[in-house]
C-alpha positions as CSV (number, residue, x, y, z in Angstrom):
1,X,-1.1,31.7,0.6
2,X,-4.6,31.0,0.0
3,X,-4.6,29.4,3.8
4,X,-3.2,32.1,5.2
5,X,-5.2,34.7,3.7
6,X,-8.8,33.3,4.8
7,X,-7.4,32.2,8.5
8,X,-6.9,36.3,8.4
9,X,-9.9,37.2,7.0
10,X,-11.5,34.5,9.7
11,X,-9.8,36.0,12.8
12,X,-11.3,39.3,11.2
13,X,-14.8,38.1,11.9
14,X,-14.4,36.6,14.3
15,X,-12.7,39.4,16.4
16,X,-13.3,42.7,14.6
17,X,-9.8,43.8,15.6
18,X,-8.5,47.6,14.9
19,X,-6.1,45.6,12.9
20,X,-4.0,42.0,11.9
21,X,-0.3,42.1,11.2
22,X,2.2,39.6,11.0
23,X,3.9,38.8,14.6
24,X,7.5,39.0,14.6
25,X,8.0,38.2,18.0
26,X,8.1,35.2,19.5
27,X,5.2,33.3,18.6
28,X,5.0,30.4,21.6
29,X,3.2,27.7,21.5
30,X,-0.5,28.7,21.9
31,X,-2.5,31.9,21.5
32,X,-1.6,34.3,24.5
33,X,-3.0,38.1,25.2
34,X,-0.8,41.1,26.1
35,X,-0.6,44.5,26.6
36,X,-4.0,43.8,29.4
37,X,-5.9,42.5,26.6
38,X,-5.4,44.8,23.6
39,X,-3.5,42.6,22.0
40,X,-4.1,38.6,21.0
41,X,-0.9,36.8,19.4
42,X,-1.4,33.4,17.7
43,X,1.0,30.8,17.2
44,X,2.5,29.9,14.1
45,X,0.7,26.3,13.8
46,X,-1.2,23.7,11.3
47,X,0.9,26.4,8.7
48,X,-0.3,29.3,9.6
49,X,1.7,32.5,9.9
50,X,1.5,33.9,13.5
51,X,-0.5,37.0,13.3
52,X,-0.8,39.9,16.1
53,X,-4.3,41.2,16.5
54,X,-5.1,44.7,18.4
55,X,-7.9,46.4,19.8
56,X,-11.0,44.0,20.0
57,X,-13.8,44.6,18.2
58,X,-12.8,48.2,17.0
59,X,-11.2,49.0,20.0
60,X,-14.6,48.5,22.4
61,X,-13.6,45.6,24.1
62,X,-10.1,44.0,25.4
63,X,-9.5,40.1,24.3
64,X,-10.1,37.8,27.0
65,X,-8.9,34.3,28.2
66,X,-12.0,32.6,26.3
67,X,-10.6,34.3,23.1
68,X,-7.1,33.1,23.1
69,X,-8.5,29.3,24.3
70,X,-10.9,29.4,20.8
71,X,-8.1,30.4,18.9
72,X,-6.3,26.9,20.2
73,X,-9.2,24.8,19.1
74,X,-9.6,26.2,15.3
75,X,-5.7,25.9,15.2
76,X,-6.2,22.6,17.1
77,X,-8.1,21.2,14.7
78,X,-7.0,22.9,11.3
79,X,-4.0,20.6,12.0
80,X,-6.4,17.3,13.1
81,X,-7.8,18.1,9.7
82,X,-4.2,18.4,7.5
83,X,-3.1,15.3,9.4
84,X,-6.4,13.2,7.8
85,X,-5.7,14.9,4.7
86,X,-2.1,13.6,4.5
87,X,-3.4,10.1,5.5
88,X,-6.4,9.9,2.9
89,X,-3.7,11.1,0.6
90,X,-1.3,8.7,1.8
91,X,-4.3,5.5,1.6
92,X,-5.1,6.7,-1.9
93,X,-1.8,6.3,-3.2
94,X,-1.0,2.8,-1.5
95,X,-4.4,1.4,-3.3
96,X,-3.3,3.1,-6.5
97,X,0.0,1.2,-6.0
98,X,-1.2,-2.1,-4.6
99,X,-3.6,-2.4,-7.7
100,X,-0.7,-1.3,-10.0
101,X,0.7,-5.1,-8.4
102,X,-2.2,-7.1,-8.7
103,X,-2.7,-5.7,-12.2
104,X,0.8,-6.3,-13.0
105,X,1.2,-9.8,-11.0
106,X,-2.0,-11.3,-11.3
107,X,-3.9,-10.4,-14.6
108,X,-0.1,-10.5,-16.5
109,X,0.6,-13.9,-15.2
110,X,-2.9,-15.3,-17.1
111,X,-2.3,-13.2,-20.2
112,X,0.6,-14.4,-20.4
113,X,-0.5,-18.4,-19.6
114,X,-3.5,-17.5,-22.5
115,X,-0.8,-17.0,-24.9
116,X,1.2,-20.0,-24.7
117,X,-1.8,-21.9,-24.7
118,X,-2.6,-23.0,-28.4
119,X,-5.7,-24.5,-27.1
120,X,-8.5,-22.4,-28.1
121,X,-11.0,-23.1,-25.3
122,X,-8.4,-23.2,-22.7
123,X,-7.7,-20.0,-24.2
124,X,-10.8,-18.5,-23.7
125,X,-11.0,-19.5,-20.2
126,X,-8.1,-17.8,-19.1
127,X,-9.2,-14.8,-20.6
128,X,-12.3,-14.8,-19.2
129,X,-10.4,-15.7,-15.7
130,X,-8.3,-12.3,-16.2
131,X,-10.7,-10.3,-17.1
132,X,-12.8,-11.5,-13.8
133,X,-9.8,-11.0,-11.9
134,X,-9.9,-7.1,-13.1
135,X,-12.8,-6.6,-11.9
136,X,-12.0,-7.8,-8.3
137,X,-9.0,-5.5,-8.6
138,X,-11.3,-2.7,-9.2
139,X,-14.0,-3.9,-6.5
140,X,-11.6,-4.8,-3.9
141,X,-13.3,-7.9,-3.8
142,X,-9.8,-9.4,-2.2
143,X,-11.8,-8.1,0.8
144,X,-13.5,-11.5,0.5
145,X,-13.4,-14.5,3.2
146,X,-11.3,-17.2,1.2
147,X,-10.7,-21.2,2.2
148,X,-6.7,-21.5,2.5
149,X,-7.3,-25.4,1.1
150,X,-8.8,-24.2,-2.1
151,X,-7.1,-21.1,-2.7
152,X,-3.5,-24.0,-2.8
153,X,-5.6,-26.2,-5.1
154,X,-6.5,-23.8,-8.0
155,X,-3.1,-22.4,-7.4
156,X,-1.8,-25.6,-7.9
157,X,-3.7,-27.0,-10.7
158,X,-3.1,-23.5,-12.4
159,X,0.8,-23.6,-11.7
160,X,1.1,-27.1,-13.1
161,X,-0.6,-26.4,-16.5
162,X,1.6,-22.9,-16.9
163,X,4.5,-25.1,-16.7
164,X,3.4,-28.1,-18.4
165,X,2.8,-26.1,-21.7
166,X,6.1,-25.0,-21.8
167,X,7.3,-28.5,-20.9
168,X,8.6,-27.7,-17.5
169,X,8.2,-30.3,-14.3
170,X,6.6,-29.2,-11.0
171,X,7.0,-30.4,-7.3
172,X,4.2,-28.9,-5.3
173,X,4.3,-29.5,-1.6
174,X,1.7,-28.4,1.0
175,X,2.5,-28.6,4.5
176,X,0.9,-27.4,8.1
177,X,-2.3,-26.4,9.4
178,X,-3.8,-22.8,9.9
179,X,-4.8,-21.9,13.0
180,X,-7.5,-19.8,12.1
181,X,-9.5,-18.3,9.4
182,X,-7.3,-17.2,6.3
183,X,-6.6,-13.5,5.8
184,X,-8.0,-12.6,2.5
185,X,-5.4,-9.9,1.5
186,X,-2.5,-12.4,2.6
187,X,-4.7,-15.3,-0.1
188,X,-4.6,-12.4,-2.9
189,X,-0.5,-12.2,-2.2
190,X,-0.1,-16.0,-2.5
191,X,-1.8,-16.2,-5.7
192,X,-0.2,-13.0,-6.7
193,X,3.6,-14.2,-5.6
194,X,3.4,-18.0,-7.2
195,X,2.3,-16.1,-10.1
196,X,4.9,-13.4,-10.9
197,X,7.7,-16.1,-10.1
198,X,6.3,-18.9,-12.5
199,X,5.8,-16.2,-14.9
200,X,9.7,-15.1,-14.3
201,X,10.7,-19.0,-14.6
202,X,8.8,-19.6,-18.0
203,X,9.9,-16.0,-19.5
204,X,13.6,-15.9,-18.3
205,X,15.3,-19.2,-16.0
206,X,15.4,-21.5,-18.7
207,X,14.9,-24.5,-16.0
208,X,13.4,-27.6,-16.4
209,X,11.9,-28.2,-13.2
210,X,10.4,-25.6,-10.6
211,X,9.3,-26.6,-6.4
212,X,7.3,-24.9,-4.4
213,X,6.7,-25.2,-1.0
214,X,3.7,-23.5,0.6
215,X,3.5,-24.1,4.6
216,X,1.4,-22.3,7.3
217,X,3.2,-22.4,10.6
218,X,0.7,-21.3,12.8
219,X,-0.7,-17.8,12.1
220,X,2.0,-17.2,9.2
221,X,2.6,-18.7,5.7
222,X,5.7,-19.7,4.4
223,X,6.4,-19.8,0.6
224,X,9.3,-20.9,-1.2
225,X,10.0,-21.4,-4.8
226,X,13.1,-22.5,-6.6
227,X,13.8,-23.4,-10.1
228,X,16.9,-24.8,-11.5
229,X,17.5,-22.3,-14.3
230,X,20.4,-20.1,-15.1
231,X,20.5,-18.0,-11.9
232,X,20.9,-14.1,-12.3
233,X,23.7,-14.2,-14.8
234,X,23.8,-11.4,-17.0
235,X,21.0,-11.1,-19.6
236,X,18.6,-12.7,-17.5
237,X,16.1,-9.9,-16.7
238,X,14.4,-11.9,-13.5
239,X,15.7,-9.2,-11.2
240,X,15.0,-5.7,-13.5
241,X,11.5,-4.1,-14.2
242,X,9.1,-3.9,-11.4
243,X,8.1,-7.4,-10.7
244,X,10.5,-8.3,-7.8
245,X,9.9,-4.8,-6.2
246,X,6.1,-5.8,-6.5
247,X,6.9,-9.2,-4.9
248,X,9.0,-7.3,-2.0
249,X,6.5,-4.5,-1.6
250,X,3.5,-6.9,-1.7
251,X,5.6,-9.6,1.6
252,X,6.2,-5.9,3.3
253,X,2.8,-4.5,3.3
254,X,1.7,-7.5,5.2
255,X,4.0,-7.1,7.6
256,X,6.1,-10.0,6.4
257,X,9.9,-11.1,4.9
258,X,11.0,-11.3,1.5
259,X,14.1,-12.7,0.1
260,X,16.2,-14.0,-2.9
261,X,18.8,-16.0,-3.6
262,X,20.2,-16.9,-7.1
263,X,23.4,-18.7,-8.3
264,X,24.4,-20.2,-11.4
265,X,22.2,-23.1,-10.6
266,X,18.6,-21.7,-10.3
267,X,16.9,-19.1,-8.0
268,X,15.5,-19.4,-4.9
269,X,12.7,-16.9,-3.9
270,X,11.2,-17.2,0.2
271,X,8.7,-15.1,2.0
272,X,6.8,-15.5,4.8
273,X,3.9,-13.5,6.6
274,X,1.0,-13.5,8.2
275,X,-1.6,-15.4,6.7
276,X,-4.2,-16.7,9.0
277,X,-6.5,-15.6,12.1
């Protein structure tokens, strides 16, 4: 309403007209002038009403074409300007919800490795290593040019002492080469996917042994990771609360595929998408 009433109140400044009422007519698709110029109807556009203006500057001048072409541009561009409204909008709530993940995925996953850990200094360190992940969640520092080799290392190294101190035995396989430079969004979902699966595999699979395969096939990167726990059976809360939809939503933001496949012998997560330059 609030639109509506100052796009009348800046027609009446604009055009000093005898007066503005609502067009009931056939509004059409851009401004148009009848009646020889004593009237100027505009259309019903970027949501504003369609209004009928008469009498040009208190009826001492007609409207001409030049008037009816300026009301297209402010209409032209009152809708450019809702359309980047609804995509900052739309932005700002995908980076609320992609930090809601790594929050979720990243900085859970070391809480929860700190409190298994009844070493005190380890501990400490994987505290520390959370709370420095925080902050790049807050600074977008994911932005950051990363090494695909060492990103697979620490993730490795990290992987193996999650599971060993809950006496659980790991088969990590690297295979392929990059082609290019690794994509530093795609390096903050690997570390963010192995995560939230080993943390789903230590909390509810009840496995002994976990693989993971981590493969870049040219420009994309293919990850798989099964355990040999109870499957999906019922009680086992793998599949409930929001980390598989973070997992999916995280593979389908980069343009990738996600997928699961559980059984009474394990589960079986795979995704792949693209990774490097």
């Amino acid at each position: 309403v609030r639109r509506a009433e100052k796009w009348r109140a800046l027609l009446g400044r604009l055009y000093a007209p005898l007066s503005i009422t609502p067009n009931d007519g056939g509004a059409g698709a851009s401004a148009r002038i009848n009646e020889e110029g004593r009237v100027l109807i505009t259309p019903t556009l970027a949501g504003f009403p369609s209004l009928m203006l008469r009498d040009r500057d208190r009826g001492r001048a007609l409207f001409a074409p030049e008037d009816a072409a300026s009301v297209n541009e402010l209409l032209a561009l009152a809708a450019y300007l809702n359309e980047s409204q609804a995509a900052y909008e739309h932005g700002a709530a995908a980076e609320r919800a992609r930090m809601a993940r790594d929050i979720h995925d990243n900085i859970g996953a070391q809480l929860l490795s700190a409190l298994h850990i009844r070493d005190g200094e380890r501990k400490d360190e994987l505290i520390r290593d959370a709370i420095s992940e925080f902050r790049a969640v807050i600074s977008n520092a994911a932005g950051e040019q990363q090494n695909f080799s060492d990103v697979a290392a620490d993730l490795r190294a990290e992987t193996i002492e999650r599971l060993e101190a809950k006496g659980l035995i790991l088969n990590w396989r690297v295979e392929g080469a990059p082609t290019g430079a690794a994509r530093p969004l795609a390096m903050f979902a690997l570390r963010a996917l192995v995560r939230e699966a080993v943390s789903n595999v230590v909390r509810h699979a009840g496995a002994g042994r976990v693989e993971i395969l981590v493969a870049a096939d040219g420009p994309e990167l293919r990850l798989r990771i099964a355990d040999d726990g109870v499957g999906l059976r019922a009680g086992n809360s793998v599949g409930q609360g929001r980390g598989l939809a973070n997992m999916r939503q995280r593979v389908a933001s980069l343009g990738g595929r996600f997928c699961i496949n559980a059984g009474a012998g394990g589960v079986v997560i795979e995704a792949d998408f693209p990774a490097f330059e």
